[in-house]
N, C-alpha and C positions, 0 to 999 in steps of 0.2 A: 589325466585331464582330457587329452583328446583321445578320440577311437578309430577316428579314418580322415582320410584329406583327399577332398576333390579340387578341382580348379573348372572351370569354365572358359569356352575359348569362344567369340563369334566368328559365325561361317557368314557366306556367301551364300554358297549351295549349300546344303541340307544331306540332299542324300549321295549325294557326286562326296562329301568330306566324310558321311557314315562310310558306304563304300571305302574310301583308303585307309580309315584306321581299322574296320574290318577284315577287308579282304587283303590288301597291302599290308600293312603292319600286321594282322591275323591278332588280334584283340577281339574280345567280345562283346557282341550288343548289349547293353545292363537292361537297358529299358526306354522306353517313350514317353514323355507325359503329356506331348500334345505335336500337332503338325511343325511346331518350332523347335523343340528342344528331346534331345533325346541325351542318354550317359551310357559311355564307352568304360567298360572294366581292363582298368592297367593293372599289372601287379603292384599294389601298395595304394591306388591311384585312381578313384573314378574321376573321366574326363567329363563332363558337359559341352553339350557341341550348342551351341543357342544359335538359333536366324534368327536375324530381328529385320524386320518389312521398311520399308521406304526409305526415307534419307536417314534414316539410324544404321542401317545395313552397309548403306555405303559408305556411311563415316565410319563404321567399329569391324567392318570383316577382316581387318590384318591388325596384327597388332606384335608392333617390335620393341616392347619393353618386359614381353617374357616368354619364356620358350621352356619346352617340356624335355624330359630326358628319361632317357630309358636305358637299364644297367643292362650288359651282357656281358657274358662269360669268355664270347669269340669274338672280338669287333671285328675282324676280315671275314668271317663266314655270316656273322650279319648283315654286312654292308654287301657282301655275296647275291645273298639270301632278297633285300631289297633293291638293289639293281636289279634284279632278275624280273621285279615288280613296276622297272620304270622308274624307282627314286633316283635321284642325281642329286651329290653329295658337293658338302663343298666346306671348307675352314676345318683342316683335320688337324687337329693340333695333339701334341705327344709330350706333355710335361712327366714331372719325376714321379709325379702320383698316379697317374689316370693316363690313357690315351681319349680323346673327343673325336668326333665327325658331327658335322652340322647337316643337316636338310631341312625342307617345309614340308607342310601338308598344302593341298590343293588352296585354302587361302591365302597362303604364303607364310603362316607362325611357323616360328624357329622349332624343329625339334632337333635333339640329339643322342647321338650313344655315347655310352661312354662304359670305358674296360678297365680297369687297375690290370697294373701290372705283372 
């Protein structure tokens, strides 16, 4: 039924949040479709980055009712890996399943990693 899943997050800035899921996170540019909205290539995962102009901007750039997660193989050489970038980590949590670490991106949406054990 389905064949891919993207999500869409609003920014702030534009190219200040392409910049860290690019060059920070080292994800791929997908593509542009106009000076507002461009899609970030995750594995499994296009993100949509949208600006949206005037008081819609300022009411929608953060948004704390969903956060993006990203699976890795080494969570301490990840979290290594983006400290080294400037990220600052925070709510590391270690259950029976998964280890988590939380961060944001420059608008402040929640992302995460997470490691099975």
């Amino acid at each position: 039924m389905f064949t891919s899943a993207n999500v869409t997050v609003t920014v702030a800035d534009l190219k200040k949040t392409v910049q860290f899921y690019t060059e920070t996170l080292g994800l791929k540019l997908q593509g542009e479709m106009d000076d507002h909205f461009v899609q970030i290539e995750a594995p499994g995962l296009t993100i949509g980055l949208l600006h949206l102009t005037g008081e819609r901007n300022a009411q929608s750039a953060k948004s704390e009712s969903m956060s993006i997660g990203f699976v890795v193989q080494d969570l301490e050489a990840a979290i290594k890996t983006l400290k080294s970038h400037g990220v600052k980590f925070h709510d590391y949590v270690e259950g029976k399943a998964a280890q988590v670490v939380h961060f944001n991106d420059p608008d402040g949406n929640t992302l995460y990693l997470v490691s099975d054990h």
